[in-house]
N, C-alpha and C positions, 0 to 999 in steps of 0.2 A: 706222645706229643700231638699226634695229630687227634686223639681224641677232646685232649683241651684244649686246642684251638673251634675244633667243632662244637665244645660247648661253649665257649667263648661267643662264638656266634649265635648261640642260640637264645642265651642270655640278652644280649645286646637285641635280636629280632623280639623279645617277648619285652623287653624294658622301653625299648621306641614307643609304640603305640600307645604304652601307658602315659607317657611323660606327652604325646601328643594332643591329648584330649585333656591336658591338666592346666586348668584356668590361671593357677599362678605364675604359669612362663608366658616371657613379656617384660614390658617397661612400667614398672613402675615409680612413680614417686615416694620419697621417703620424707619425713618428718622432719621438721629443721631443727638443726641443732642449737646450741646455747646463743649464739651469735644472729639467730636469724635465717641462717644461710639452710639449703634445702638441696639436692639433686633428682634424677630420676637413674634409678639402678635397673639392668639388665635382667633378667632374670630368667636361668634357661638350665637346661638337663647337663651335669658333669656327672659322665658317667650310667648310676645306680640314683642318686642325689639331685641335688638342685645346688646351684648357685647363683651368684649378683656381682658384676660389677658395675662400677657408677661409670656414668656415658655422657652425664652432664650435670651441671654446679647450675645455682643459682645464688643470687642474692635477696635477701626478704622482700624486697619490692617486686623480686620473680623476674628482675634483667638476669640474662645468662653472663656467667662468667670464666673465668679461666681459673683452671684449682690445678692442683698438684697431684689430687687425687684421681682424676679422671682417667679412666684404664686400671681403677686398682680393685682389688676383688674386695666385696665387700661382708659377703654371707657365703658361708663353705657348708658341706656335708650334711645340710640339710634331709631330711628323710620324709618320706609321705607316709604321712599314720592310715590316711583315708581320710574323706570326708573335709578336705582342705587346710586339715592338719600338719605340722611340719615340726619335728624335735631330733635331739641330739647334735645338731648345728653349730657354728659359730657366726661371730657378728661382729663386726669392725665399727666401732663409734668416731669416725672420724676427728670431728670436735675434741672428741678427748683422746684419742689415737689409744683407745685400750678395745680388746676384743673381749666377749661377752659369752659363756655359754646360751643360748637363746633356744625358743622354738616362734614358729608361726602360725596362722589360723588365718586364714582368707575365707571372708566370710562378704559375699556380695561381691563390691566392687572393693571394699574396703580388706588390706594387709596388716593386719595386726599382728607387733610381734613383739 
């Protein structure tokens, strides 16, 4: 028991610094859906992985607004290939409330996925 909790640990001190120096945690924006509408998703280390919840809605004109959504996880279990690649994942399309196997590629400033 106590040896896996000490590798527990070890895991977690060797997974921080990597996920620290990894351009794609942070807020990004996402792409607007059918309707227009658009948010900005969290994007931060769970875990081994990455994930996103959405932290704010907008409307196509880019007034903020109140959603239902907000606080809901939007990108799960993402993984880092290197080089600002990201697969094996999931992806929640809000607009059409279905989820997506997905990967990602952050290339610049720009999140493509």
């Amino acid at each position: 028991m106590r040896l896996r909790a000490t590798l527990v640990v070890i895991a977690i001190l060797i997974a921080v610094p990597a996920f620290a120096q990894d351009a794609v945690l942070g807020t990004h924006k996402i792409q607007p859906g059918d309707e227009g509408n658009f948010g900005h998703v969290e994007i931060c280390a769970c875990e081994t992985n990455v994930c996103a919840v959405i932290r704010k809605a907008f409307d196509g004109s880019g007034a903020e607004i109140e959603s239902a959504n907000i606080g809901k996880q939007m990108i799960w279990d993402m993984e880092a290939d290197g080089g600002g690649a990201y697969s094996g994942g999931k992806i929640w399309a809000p607009h059409r409330d279905k989820v997506y196997s997905s990967k990602m590629e952050l290339s610049g400033p720009i999140l493509e996925v």
